[in-house]
Structures are given as C-alpha cells and as structure tokens.
N, C-alpha and C positions, 0 to 999 in steps of 0.2 A: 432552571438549575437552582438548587437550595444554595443557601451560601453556607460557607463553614468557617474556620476560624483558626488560627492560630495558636489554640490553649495548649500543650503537650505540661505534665504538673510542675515542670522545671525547663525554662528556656534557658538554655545555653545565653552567656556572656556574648555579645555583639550583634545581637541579632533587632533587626528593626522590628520592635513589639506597638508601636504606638506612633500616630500623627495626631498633633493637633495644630489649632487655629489662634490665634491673639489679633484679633479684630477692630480696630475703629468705630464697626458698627455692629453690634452683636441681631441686632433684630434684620435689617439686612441679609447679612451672610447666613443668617438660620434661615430664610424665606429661599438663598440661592441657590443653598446646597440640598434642600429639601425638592427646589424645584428638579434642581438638573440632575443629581443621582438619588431621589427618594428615599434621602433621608429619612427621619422620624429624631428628634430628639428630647430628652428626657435628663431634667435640670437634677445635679449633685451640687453637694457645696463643698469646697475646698478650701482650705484657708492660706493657700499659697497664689493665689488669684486678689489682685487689687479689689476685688466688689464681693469675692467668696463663693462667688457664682460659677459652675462650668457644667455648660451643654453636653450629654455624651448623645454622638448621633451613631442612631443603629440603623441596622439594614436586615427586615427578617429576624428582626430579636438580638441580635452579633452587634457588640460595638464596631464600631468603623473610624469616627475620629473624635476629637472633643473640639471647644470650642469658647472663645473667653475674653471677657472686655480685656481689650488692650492696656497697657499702661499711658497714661500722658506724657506724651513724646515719641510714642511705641508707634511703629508701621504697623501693618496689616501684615502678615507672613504665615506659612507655614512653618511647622518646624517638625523633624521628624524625634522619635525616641527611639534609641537603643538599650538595648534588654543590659542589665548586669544584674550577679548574683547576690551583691553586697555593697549595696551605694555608702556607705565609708569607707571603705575599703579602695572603692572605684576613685572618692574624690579622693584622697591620697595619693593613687596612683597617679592622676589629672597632670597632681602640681609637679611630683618630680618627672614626667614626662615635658614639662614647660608648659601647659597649659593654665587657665585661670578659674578656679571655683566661682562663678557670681551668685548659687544659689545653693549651700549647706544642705548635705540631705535633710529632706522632712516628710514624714510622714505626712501620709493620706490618706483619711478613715476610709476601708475597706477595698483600697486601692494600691498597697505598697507606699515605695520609699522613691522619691526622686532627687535628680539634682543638677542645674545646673551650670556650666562650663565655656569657654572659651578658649577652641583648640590653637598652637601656636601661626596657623598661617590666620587668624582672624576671625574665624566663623563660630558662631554659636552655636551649641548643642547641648543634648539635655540626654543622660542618663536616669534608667527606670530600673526600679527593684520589684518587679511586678508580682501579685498576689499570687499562691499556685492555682485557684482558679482561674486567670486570666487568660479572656478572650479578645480576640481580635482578626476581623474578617481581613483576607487578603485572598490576592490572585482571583479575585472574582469580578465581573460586570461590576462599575458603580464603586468598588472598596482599591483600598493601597495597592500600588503595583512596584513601588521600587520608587529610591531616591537617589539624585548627585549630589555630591558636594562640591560647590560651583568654588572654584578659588583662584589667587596668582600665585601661589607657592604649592605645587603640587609634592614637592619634597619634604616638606614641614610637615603638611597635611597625613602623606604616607606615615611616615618616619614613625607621627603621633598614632594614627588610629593601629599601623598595623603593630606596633608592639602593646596598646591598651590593649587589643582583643587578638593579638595572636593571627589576624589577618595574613592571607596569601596575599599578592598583589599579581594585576595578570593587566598588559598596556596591551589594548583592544583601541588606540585611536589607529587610525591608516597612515599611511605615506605622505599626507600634507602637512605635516606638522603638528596636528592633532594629537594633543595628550589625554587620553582619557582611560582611565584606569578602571578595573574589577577587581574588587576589597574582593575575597572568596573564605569560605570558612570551611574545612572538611573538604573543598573542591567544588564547593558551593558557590554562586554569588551573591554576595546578599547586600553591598551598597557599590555604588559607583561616585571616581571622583576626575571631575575635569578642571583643566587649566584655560580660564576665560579669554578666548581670542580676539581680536579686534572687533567681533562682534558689538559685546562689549566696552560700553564706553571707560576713561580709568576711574574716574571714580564710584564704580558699581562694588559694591564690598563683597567680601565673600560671603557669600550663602547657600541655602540648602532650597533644591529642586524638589516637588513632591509632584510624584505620577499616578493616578489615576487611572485602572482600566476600564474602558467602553465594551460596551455589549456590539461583536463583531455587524449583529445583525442593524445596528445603529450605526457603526464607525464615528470616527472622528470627524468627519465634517458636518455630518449631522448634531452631534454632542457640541461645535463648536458655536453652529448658528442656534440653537436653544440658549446658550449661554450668553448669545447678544442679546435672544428676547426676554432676558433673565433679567438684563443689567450688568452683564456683563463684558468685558474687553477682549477678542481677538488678539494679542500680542503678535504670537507668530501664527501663521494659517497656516493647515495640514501639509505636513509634508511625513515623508517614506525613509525608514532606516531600517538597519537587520534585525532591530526590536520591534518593531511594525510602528502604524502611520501615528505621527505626533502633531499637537498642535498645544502653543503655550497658551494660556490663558491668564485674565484675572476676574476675581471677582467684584462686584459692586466697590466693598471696601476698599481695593487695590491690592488683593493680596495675589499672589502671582501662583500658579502651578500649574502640571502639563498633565493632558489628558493622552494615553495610548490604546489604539487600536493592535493586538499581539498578533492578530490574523493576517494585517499586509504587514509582509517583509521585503526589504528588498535588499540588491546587492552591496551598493554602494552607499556611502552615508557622508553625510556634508552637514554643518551646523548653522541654521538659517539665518538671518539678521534678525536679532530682536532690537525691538523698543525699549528701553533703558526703562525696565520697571520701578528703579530707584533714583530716577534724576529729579530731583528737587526744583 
C-alpha cells in the first residue's frame, strides 16, 4: 500500500498535523527510527532548534516526523502538533484561556508559523500554522496514528483544549473508574485525553502519548521485539484494547511512545502497569 498524507490546502484549526522528536541523542534515534519504521531522513535548518539542525523523516517521499537535538536539561520526548489557522491569533487565545506562551510565534522557512505553549493542567504543547502545501503521512503501516494527553486534571485539560478548537468531548473510559476522553471535531476523533491512574507514579508530569501504526501483517509483538534489537526498551508488552493491540515503548534515547496494531480489537480494555518513563 502507497502511503498518503494529510495535505487538504487548508487544514482546519485542531487537527494533529505534525509529531516530532527532541532527543538527547540525535544520531541514535535517526539509526532507530530508520531501523524499525524505515524512515529515510533529510536534514532542514530551522532556527528555532538549539544547533539549527532538524531531521524531516519520510516514508515513500511523505514526511512522517521531524526530529532535533534536545535542549540541555531537555528529556527525550515526543511531542505532537496541532494544526491552527493563525498562530498569533492562537497564542492570544492560549493566554486568556489560562495557558502559557513559552515559544512566540516564528516563522519557519518554507514551513509556516509555530509556537509554543503550556495548557493549564501542566502539559506542553505546540501549535503549527502550516504551509498550504503541507504534507504529512498518517493512518498508515510505520506513520502517526493518534495521540493522549496523559494528565491529573482531566477538567483543565477539557475546559482548555475544547473551547481553543471548538472540541466535542465524548468519555469512552468504562465502568472502573477510567477517565478517558474523545476530543472530536465535526464528530470526528482527532486527539484523546486521559486521567493517569495509579498506574502512574505521582510524580510523572503530564504529558503527551504518541501512537504509531504497525503493519497488521507484522503486529505488535513483532514491531516490539525489533525494537529491543534496535536498542530499544519494552515499557509496556502487547496487550488488546477496542483500538487494537498496543504495546509502550522507548527508544535508545529514552523517549517514550506506543506502537498500535488497529486489526486486534477487543472487547474489553484495562490500562497496563507501566514503568515510570519519567522517574529520575
């Protein structure tokens, strides 16, 4: 199957247009993410990046993610982007919503406008004004499949994103106490947010899950053990939800994300124990 992309000349406000990577080890995580979804990447320069330096990795010619020396003191992390029309406009909106601007929009030669943010339940996030060319592969083997946003104030969280982008909200956790929410847009889903349960030690901060889909004919338990011959970490081992089989990972660097098989579904759904990706 070719992969395609997400370019329509005008993406709608809220919509996940972009992940990227802020890495510890940038030679590393380009050798893991090349290993295990066949990457290809191809260096731009930015000048909102500590070295100026950022990886855009494709797939089939389709960007996929970027990828960027960390800051000193910075983790390794994913972070997802959400599409806006008008990143001044957006950071505006940010602060009188209670949030915090930490990076003023700026321009990006031949990439649009980004910027950014920290929403009031704690988590970072980053708004993109992206180019009307702009591509980006999803819903395919290997490219973005969907993000959470892991937090302890799931009311904050709502309150903020769904009045920035006009969000439906729809609680898809079950009967045990499980808060986990469907941001929807048009009746759409387009991000998901959960309330970290004891899983979760207390001092894990809030942050943001990035999913990955597998090629069904691979699954997830195969994709997981490549990932340990990679240099990779196992967090959570496969397991089965009504989104099909999941398994957490990290990579070399320690940056943490989940990989999804969409083909197993099952009925029931339970949130494994992870390993405290952030315990110091």
């Amino acid at each position: 199957m070719s992969v395609g992309s997400s370019a329509p000349s005008v993406l709608p406000s809220g919509v996940p247009c972009w992940v990227e990577l802020a890495t510890v080890d940038e030679a590393a995580s380009h050798r893991f993410y090349e290993g295990l979804f066949g990457w290809t990447y191809v260096l731009s320069r930015d000048p909102a990046t500590r070295t100026g330096r950022y990886l855009i990795g494709t797939l089939e010619g389709v960007p996929v993610g970027g990828l960027y020396q960390a800051a000193p003191g910075q983790a390794s992390a994913w972070m997802i982007n959400i599409s806006v029309q008008n990143a001044q406009a957006a950071a505006n909106w940010v602060q009188r919503l209670g949030g915090a601007v930490t990076l003023e929009p700026t321009v990006l030669p031949h990439r649009g406008c980004i910027m950014h943010g920290v929403e009031p339940s704690g988590a970072p996030f980053v708004l993109w004004q992206p180019p009307p060319d702009w591509a980006f592969a999803t819903g395919y083997p290997n490219t973005f499949s969907g993000a959470d946003l892991n937090t302890r104030d799931g009311a904050a969280a709502d309150g903020f994103f769904t009045r920035l982008f006009s969000y439906t909200s729809l609680q898809v956790g079950d009967n045990r106490g499980i808060d986990y929410v469907e941001w929807r847009l048009d009746q759409q889903p387009v991000l998901y947010r959960y309330v970290m349960g004891p899983e979760y030690p207390p001092q894990a901060p809030p942050h943001w899950m990035v999913y990955f889909g597998v090629d069904p004919a691979r699954g997830a338990d195969a994709t997981a053990g490549h990932a340990l011959m990679l240099g990779g970490t196992v967090l959570v081992e496969p397991y089965d939800t009504p989104w099909g089989r999941i398994a957490i990972l990290a990579d070399p660097a320690g940056a943490v994300f989940s990989i999804i098989d969409h083909s197993r579904v099952s009925e029931g759904w339970g949130r494994a124990e992870v390993d405290d990706p952030y315990d110091d």
